[in-house]
Each structure stands twice: as C-alpha cells, then as structure tokens.
N, C-alpha and C positions, 0 to 999 in steps of 0.2 A: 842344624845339619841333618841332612839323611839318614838312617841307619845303615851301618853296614852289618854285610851276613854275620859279625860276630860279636853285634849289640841284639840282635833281634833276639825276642824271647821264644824259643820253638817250644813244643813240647813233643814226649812220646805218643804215638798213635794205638797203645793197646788198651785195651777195655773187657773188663771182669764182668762176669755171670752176675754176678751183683750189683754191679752200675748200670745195668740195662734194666728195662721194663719191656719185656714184647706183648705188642696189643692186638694180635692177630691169635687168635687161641688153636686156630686150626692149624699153624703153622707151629706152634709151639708145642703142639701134641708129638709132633712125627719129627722136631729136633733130636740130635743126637751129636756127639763131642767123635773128632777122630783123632787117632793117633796118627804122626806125619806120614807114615811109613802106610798106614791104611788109605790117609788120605791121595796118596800118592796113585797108588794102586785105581784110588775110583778117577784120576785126573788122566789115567793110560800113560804111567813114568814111560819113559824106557829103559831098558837095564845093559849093562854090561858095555856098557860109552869106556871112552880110555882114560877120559877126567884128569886130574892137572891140574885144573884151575887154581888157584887164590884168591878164595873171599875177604874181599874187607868189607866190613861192619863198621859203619858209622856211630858212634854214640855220644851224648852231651853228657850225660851222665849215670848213676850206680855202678854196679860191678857185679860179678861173677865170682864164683868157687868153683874149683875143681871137681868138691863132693857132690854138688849137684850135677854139673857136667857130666859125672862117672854114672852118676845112679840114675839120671835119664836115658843113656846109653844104654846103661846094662837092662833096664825095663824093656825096651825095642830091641834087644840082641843084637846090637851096633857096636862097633869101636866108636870112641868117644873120637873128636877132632884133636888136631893137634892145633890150641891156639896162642899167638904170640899177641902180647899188648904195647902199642905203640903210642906213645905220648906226644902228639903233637905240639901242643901246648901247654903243656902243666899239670893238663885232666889226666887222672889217673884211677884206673880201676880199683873202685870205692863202694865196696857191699856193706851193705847192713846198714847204712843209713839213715833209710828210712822206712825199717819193716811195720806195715800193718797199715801204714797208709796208703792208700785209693789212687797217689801219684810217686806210689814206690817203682824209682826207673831199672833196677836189680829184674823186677817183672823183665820189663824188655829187654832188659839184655840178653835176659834167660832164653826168652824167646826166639829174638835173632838166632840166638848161637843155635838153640837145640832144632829151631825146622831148618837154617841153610843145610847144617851139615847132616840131618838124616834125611832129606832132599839130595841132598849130593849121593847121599851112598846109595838111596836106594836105585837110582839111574847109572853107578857105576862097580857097586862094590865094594868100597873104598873109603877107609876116614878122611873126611875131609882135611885141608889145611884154611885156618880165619886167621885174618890178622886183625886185629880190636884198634880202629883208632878212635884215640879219645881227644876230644878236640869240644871247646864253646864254639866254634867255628863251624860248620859244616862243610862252606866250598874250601877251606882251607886243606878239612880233612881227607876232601873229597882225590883235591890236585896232590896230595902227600901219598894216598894211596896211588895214586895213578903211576907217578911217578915212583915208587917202589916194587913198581910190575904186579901190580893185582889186575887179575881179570875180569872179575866182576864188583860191584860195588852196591850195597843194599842200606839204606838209609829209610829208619822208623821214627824220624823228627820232622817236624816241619810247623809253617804258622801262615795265617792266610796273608794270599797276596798285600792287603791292605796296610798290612803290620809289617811284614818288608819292606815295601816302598819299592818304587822303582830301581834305584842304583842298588838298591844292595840286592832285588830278584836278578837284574843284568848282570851281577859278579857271580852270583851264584851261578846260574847260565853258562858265563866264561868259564868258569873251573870245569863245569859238567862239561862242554864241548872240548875243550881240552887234554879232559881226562879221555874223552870219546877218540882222540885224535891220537892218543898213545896206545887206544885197544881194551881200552876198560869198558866194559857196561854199567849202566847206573839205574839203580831202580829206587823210588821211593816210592811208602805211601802215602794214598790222596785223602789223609783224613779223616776222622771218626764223627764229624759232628755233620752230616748231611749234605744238601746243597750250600748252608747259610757258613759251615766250614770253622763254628764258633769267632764269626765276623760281627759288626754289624749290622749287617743286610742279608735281607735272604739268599743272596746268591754272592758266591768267592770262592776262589778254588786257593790251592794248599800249594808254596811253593817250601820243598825243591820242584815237586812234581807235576808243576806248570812250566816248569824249564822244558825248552824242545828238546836239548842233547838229554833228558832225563827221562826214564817211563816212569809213568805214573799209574801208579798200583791201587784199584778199587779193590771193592768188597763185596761178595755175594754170603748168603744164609746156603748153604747146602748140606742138603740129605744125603741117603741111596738113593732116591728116588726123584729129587726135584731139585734144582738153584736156579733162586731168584736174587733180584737187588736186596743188599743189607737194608735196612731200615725197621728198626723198632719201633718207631711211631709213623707211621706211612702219612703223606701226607703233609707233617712238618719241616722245615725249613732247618730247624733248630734242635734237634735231637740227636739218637745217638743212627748211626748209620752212614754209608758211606759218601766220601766228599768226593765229588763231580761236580765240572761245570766248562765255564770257557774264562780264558783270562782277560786280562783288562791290561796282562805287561806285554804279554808276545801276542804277535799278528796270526791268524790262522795258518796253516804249515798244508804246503802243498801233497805233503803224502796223506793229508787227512779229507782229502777232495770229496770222497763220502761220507764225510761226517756231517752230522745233519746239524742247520742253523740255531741258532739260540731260537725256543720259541716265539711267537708274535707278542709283545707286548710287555714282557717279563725284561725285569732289569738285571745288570751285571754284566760281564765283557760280552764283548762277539770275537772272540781271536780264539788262542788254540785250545782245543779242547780236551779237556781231561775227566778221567785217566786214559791212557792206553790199551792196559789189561785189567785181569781183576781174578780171585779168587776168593775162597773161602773167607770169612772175618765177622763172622755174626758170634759174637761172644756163646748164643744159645746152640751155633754147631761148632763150636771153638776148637781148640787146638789143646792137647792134652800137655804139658810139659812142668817139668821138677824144678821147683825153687825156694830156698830156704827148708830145704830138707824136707818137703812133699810135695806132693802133683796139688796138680790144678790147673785149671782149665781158662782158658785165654783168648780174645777176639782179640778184632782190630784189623785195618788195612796195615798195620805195624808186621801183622805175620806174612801177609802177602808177598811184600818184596823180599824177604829172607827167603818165602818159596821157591821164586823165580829165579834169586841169585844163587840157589843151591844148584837149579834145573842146567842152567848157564856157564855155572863154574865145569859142569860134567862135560861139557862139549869140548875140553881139552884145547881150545885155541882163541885166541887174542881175536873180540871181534868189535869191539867199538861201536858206532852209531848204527844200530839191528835196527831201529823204531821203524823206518821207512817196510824194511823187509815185513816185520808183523803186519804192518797193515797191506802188504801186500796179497797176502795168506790169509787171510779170515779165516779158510776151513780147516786152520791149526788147532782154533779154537771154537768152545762150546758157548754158542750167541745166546745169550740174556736175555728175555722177553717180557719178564714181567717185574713188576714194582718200579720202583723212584725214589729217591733221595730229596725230598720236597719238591722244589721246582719244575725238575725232572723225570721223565721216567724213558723206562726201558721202552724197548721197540725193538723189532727186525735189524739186524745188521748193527751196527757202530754206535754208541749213544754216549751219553756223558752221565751215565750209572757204572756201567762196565766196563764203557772202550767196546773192542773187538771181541771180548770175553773172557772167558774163563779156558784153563790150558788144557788143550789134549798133548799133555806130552810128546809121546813118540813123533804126533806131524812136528809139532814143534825143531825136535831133535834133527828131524831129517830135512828141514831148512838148513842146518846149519852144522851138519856133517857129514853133505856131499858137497863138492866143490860147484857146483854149479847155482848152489842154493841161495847164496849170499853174495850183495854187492857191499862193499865196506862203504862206501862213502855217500852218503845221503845228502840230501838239500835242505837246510836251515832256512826258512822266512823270515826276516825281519832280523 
C-alpha cells in the first residue's frame, strides 16, 4: 500500500553551527549570527500593523518550556507569546528527550516559537498568540488548525517527494488547499540537504513544500552586506544547503509562468517549482535563540517559515492562497543571484534556489494591507 501523510517519516529542517562545514573561506570570514529582531530590521519589517493573527506551528515532535520562552524574550526586550498546545493526536509537548543529540527536535521547536512570534511583534508591537499542534500527521495538523481559525500556518518538517509517494503528497495537498480555502496561509520549509533534498538522486524537492496551496520556504547565507544561495558545499547535490527544485507530483502552476525550465539534460521533475520564497538559514549567519537554558545559534530553511508566518500573522486578516499574489510582486522581494543548491543555481528573477527571494517586508505588508492589493482566490494546476 502507499504511504499515507501520517506513515511517512519526515524530519526537522534545522541545522547547527556544528553540523555544517562551509568551504568557501571568503564567505565565512564576513558571517555573522542575528537576532530576529535585528534580522528583521536588515529584511525592512514594517512596524506598527494592527496583528491579530494566530499562528499555528506544526510539529511531530519534542517540546518547550516556558523558562526558556521567558528568558529568550526577556534577552530581545519582547513580551513572550502567549502559546496554547493542542493535541491532535496523542503528540504531546515532550522536552527533554533527547538533549545533546544533533536530531534534538526541542531545537525546533525552540525555534518555531521564538522567530514567529519576535517576527510578529516586531511588525506590530504585540505578543504574539501560537497554537502548538502536535500531530505524527502533518496534513492532519494542518486542516485541525485551519479549521480552529488560525491564520497562518508554519510547518519545519517535511521528506522528499519520493518517500511520500504520490497519494499521500496529493492528501497532503488537499489539507493545504483546504486549509487555504478557510483563510489560513501555509508555509513550510524546502529542506536542508541541497538539490538531492537527502533523496536518492540528485534532484527531489521536499513535500509539504511542493504542495501548490503551500509556500515553500528556501534558504539564503546573509550578511550586512551580501545574501546569496544557502550551500555549504557549492556545487554538491548532497550537502548541507538549501532544498529547491521542481516536482515530479504536481504539474507546473500557471502563476509561476516565469519560472525558468528545469535545466537541459539534468534529471528530476519538470512540474512546479520550488520554493516560493526564501530567507536567511545558513547555520554560519543563523538565528540566535534559547533552549535548554542557553542560546545558541540555529540554521535551516526550519527558521524561514516561522519568519514568514510571524510577517503574515501581523497583517491582521484572513488571506488564504497569497502564493499567486507573491509572484505577482517580485519587487516585494530582494532577487538572489548568486550560488546553487547543486543542480541549480541562482540567476536574475525566479529560480529554484530562492523562489522570488528574500522579503523586503514593508512592500510585502502593503500587498496585503490595502484593499486593492490582494486577490484571495488563485488558480491551482493539476
């Protein structure tokens, strides 16, 4: 039989200062770690939004404490979020685990929680509101949030296409569109391990975030001064750096009409292309945040969509399937030009390293906080 979304083995998409090796020394010179709140700042937030939202965070597994919640907070001069944990199925918020190991998912969690909500406040003010759903299921988790009126929806799991299988990427799919149908947005990320997406073959993109109703969240190395494509080994397939490509489950998507073809000769799908967006996620300019009673420092396309869905929650209203809008707007966003994810590399405009790129906030915002900006209903392919 097939798998469905809730036999598949996903995992988290964060990655430690430690598990990377960067083999570019020029670029490892002029790394530097930010705080969200700084990061924010160099992405052009915008501040003083009316927010409302409710984030739900997907997660398969670890957990959270409050003490680090508070003492992350109180480091950034933030109210802490207000978060509630919801049990889909049995999963329940379960820290400590498995501290000191390299697939401790308490990391991620950590993370989720601490960029949405100082992403949300720094565009609004405001402690955020998360609701934790714990779920072995993801599209399960996904349509339970939907339907409990969350706004947005941020998801740091996932496993390459190939290891889903068709029926159970197409359920996954249905919940995302669904949820998209009720007014949620959904982001995940596309992945830590390259073009190859810890596949067998050099090229495989990462679902949820090949699903169309889903954005799919790459990864760029940025500085002050420079972001380019994630990749610690440039050039490999099979490394650490961020996952892009095209799918082999969904047909290519008409809002992605400039998105340029799979290269000439190179195997793997021709359908839709991923990711969407992209930010920060190079473990060597990582994300500073508290867990297990100290900081430390955190990559991964895992922090990406917590960014976005911090950015998203602030805009205070119910928007569902945006994906078409973004690609409408490129100069929302700051276009990628240089490096590659194996396969792949960066170029002018759209690519399947970055998407559309990396967020300049405020344009962002004022998509989608003047009435004219936003059509809610987009066109699905296939």
């Amino acid at each position: 039989m097939p798998p469905s979304p809730a036999t598949v083995r996903c995992k988290p998409y964060f990655k430690l200062p430690s598990q990377v090796r960067r083999v570019v020394p020029a670029l490892a010179a002029t790394s530097n770690t930010w705080a969200v709140n700084d990061l924010c700042k160099a992405y052009d937030w915008p501040s003083g939004l009316a927010g409302g939202g409710v984030i739900a965070i997907v997660e398969l597994g670890g957990g959270w404490v409050q003490s680090d919640i508070d003492s992350y907070f109180q480091s950034i001069n933030q109210p802490s979020p207000k978060i509630t944990d919801v049990s889909v199925d049995g999963t329940k918020n379960s820290p400590n685990q498995a501290v000191g190991s390299s697939n401790d998912a308490d990391i991620e969690v950590a993370l989720d929680i601490e960029v949405a909500a100082a992403a949300y406040f720094a565009a609004t003010g405001k402690p955020a509101t998360i609701r934790m759903y714990w779920s072995q299921d993801i599209a399960s988790a996904v349509q339970k949030a939907a339907q409990d009126g969350c706004d947005v929806c941020s998801i740091s799991w996932g496993a390459d296409e190939a290891m889903w299988g068709t029926t159970a990427a197409q359920q996954m799919e249905t919940a995302a569109s669904t949820a998209t149908q009720l007014g949620m947005v959904v982001f995940a990320a596309s992945g830590d391990n390259d073009s190859g997406d810890g596949g067998s073959t050099p090229a495989n993109v990462d679902v949820p975030s090949s699903c169309p109703h889903v954005i799919g969240c790459g990864g760029t190395f940025k500085t002050t001064s420079q972001e380019t494509v994630w990749n610690d080994n440039p050039g490999q397939t099979d490394g650490e750096g961020t996952g892009g490509g095209y799918s082999t489950v969904f047909p290519p998507q008409s809002w992605q009409a400039n998105a340029p073809p799979p290269p000439t000769g190179t195997t793997g799908g021709t359908g839709r292309m991923v990711p969407d967006v992209a930010a920060d996620a190079d473990p060597n300019s990582g994300y500073q945040i508290f867990v297990h009673g100290s900081s430390t420092i955190v990559g991964g396309t895992s922090a990406v969509a917590p960014l976005f869905a911090g950015l998203f929650a602030s805009f205070g209203t119910k928007l569902g399937f945006v994906t078409p809008t973004l690609w409408e707007n490129q100069t929302a966003f700051n276009d990628i030009t240089v490096g590659d994810n194996g396969l792949y590399s960066a170029a002018p405009g759209p690519d399947p390293c970055s998407g559309v790129g990396s967020p300049i906030g405020s344009r962002i915002a004022s998509l989608f906080t003047q009435a004219s900006g936003h059509s809610p209903t987009g066109q699905v392919t296939g």
